[in-house]
C-alpha positions as CSV (number, residue, x, y, z in Angstrom):
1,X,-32.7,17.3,72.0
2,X,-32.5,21.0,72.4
3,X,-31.2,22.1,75.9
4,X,-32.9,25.4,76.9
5,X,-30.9,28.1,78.2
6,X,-32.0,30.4,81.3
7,X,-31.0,34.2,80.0
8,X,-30.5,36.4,83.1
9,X,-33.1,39.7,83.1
10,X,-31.3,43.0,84.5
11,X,-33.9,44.7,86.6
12,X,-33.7,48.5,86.6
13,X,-32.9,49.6,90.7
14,X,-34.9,52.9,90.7
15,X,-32.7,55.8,91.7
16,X,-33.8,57.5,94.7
17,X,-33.6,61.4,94.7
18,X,-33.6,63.4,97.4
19,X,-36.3,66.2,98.1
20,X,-35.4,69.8,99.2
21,X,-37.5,70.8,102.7
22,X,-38.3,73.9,102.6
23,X,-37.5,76.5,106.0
24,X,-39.9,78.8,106.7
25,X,-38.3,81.6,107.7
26,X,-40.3,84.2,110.5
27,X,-41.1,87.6,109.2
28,X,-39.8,89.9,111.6
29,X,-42.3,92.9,112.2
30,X,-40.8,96.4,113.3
31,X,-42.3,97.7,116.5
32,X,-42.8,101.7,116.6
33,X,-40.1,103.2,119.7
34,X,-42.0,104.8,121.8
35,X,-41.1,108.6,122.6
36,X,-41.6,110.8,125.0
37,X,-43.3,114.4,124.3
38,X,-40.5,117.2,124.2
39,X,-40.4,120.3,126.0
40,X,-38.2,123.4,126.0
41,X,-38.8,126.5,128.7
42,X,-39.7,129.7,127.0
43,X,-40.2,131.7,130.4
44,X,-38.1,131.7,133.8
45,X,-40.3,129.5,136.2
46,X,-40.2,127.6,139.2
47,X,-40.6,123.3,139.5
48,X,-42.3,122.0,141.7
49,X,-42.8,118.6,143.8
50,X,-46.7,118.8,143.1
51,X,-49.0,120.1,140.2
52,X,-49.3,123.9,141.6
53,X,-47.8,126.6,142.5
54,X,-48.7,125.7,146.3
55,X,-45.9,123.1,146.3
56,X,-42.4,123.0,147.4
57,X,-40.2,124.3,145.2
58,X,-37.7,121.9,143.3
59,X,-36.0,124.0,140.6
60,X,-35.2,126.6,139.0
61,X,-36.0,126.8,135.6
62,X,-34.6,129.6,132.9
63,X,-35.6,129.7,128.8
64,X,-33.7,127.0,126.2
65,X,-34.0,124.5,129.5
66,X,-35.1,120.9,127.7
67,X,-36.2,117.9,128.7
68,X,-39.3,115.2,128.1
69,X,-42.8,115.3,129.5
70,X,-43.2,111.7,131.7
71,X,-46.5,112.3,133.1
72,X,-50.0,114.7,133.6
73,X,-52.3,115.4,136.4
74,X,-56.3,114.9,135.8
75,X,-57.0,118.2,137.8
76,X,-54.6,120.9,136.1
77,X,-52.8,121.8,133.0
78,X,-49.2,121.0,135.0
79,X,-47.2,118.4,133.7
80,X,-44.4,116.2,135.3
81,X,-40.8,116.4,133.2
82,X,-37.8,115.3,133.3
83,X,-35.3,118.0,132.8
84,X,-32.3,117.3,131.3
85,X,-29.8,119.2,133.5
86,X,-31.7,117.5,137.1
87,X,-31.7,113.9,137.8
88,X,-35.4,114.0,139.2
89,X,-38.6,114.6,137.8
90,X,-40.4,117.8,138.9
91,X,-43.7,119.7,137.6
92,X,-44.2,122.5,135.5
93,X,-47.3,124.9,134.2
94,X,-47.8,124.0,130.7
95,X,-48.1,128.3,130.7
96,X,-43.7,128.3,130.3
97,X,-42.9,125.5,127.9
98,X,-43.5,124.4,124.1
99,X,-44.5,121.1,124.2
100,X,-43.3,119.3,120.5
101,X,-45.0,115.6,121.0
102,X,-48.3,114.2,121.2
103,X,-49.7,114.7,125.0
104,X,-52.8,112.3,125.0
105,X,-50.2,109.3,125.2
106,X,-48.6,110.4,128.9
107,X,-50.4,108.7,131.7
108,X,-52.1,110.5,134.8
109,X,-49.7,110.5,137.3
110,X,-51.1,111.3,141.3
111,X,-48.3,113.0,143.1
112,X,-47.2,110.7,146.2
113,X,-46.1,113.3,148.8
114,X,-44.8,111.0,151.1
115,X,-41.8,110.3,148.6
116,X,-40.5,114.0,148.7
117,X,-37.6,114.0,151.3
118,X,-38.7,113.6,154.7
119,X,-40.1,115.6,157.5
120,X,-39.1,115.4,161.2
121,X,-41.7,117.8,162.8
122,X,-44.8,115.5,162.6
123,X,-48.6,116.5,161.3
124,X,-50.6,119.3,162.7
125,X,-52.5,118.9,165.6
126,X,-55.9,119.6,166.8
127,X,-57.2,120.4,163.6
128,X,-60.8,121.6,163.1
129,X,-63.4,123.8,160.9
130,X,-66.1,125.3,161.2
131,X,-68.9,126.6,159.0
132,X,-70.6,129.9,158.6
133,X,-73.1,129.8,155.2
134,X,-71.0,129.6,152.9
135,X,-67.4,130.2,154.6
136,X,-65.7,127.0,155.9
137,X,-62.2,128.3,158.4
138,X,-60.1,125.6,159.0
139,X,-57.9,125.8,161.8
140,X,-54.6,124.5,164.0
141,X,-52.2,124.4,166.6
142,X,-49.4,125.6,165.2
143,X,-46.0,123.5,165.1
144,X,-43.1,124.5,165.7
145,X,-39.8,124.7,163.1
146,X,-36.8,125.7,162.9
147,X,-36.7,128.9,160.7
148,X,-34.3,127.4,157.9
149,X,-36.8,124.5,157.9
150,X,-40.3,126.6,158.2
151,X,-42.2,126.4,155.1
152,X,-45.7,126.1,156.9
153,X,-48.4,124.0,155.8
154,X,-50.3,122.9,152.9
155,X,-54.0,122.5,152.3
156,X,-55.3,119.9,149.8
157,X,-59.0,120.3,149.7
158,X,-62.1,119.3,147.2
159,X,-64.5,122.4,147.1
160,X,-67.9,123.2,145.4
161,X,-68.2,126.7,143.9
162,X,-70.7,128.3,142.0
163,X,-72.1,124.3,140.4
164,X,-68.4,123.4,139.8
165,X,-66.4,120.6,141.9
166,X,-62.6,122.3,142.4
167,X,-59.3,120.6,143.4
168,X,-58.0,123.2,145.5
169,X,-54.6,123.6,146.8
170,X,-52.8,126.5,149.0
171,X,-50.0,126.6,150.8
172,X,-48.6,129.3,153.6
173,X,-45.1,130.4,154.0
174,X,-44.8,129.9,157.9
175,X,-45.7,128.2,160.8
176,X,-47.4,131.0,162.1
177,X,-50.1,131.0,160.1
178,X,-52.9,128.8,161.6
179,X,-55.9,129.4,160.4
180,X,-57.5,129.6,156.6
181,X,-61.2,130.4,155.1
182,X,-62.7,128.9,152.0
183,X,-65.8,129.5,149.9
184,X,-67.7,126.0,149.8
185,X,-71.3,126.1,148.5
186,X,-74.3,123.7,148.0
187,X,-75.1,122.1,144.7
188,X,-72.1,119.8,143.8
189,X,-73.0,115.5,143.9
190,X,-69.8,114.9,145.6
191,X,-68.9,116.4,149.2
192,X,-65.9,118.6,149.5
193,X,-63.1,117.5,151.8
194,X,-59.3,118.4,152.9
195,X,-56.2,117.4,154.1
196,X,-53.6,119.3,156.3
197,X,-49.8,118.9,155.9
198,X,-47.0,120.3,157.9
199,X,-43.9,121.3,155.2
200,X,-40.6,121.4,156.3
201,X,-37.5,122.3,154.1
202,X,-37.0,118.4,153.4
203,X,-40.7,117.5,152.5
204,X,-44.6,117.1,153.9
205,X,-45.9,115.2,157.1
206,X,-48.4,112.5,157.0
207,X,-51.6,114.2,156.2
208,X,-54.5,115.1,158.8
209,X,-57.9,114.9,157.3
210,X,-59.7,118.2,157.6
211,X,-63.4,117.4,159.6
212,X,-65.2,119.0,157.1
213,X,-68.5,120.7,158.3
């Protein structure tokens, strides 16, 4: 009788290969350096702590001075710079400097003038105006300095002349001088106002708002 044989099958054991992952890897996107506009003096001028030439004086300034514009003011052409020979920032006339740079991206800056120095003589007192047509005088009692620290007051006023609403700004050189007249007219939406300062060497007082009639 034929005996039958079991013949062993190999099965194949698949081989298993491995699969690369693939690393996404982030694109990294360049962001433009922002730079400040560049200026350089072309005419001796003064610097100032506010955007006028009724502010205290902060620096000289001669031709080939450089430095970069950090801010402008909404009411005037002044700008406010850093110098490179001061270590504060001070404003200038746009009149005595070459500006290489694109001004629209400065920011309006409103000068603080509580942040210049100090003063140790206090605000004007009893401070009044009157009004005659047109003509508003303004008027004080006078305060008194020392002469090296006398540098008088400072009037910050909003006036309407001839249809147009002007930022106004005057200063006077000693305490003696108590009294100031304005031309102030009808015909402007917004009503014109002031504000008194006393200046000493070191910086302004608190400021007294002008009654305005």
């Amino acid at each position: 009788t034929p005996t039958l044989t079991s013949t062993a099958t190999i099965t194949s054991t698949p081989t298993i290969t491995d699969t690369a992952t693939i690393t996404l890897t982030p694109t990294v996107t360049l962001t433009p350096t922002f730079t400040f506009p560049d200026v350089k003096v072309h005419t001796q001028a003064h610097c100032r702590y506010g955007p006028s030439s009724a502010y205290l004086h902060a620096a000289d300034l001669y031709p080939g001075d450089t430095g970069t514009v950090r801010g402008r003011f909404p009411y005037s052409k002044w700008l406010h710079i850093k110098f490179d020979k001061l270590n504060y920032w001070c404003w200038v006339s746009n009149s005595v400097i070459d500006v290489v740079g694109d001004l629209d991206t400065v920011r309006y800056i409103i000068p603080n003038l509580q942040s210049v120095g100090s003063n140790m003589y206090g605000p004007p007192q009893n401070v009044r105006a009157r009004r005659d047509g047109d003509q508003v005088t303004i008027s004080w009692d006078q305060v008194s300095m020392t002469e090296d620290d006398d540098r008088g007051y400072f009037i910050e006023a909003w006036v309407c002349q001839n249809g147009g609403y002007l930022w106004w700004t005057v200063s006077f050189p000693t305490q003696y001088t108590t009294s100031y007249m304005v031309t102030d007219q009808p015909g402007c939406a917004n009503p014109s106002s002031g504000e008194l300062y006393t200046v000493e060497k070191h910086g302004y007082s608190q400021p007294v708002k002008i009654p305005w009639p």
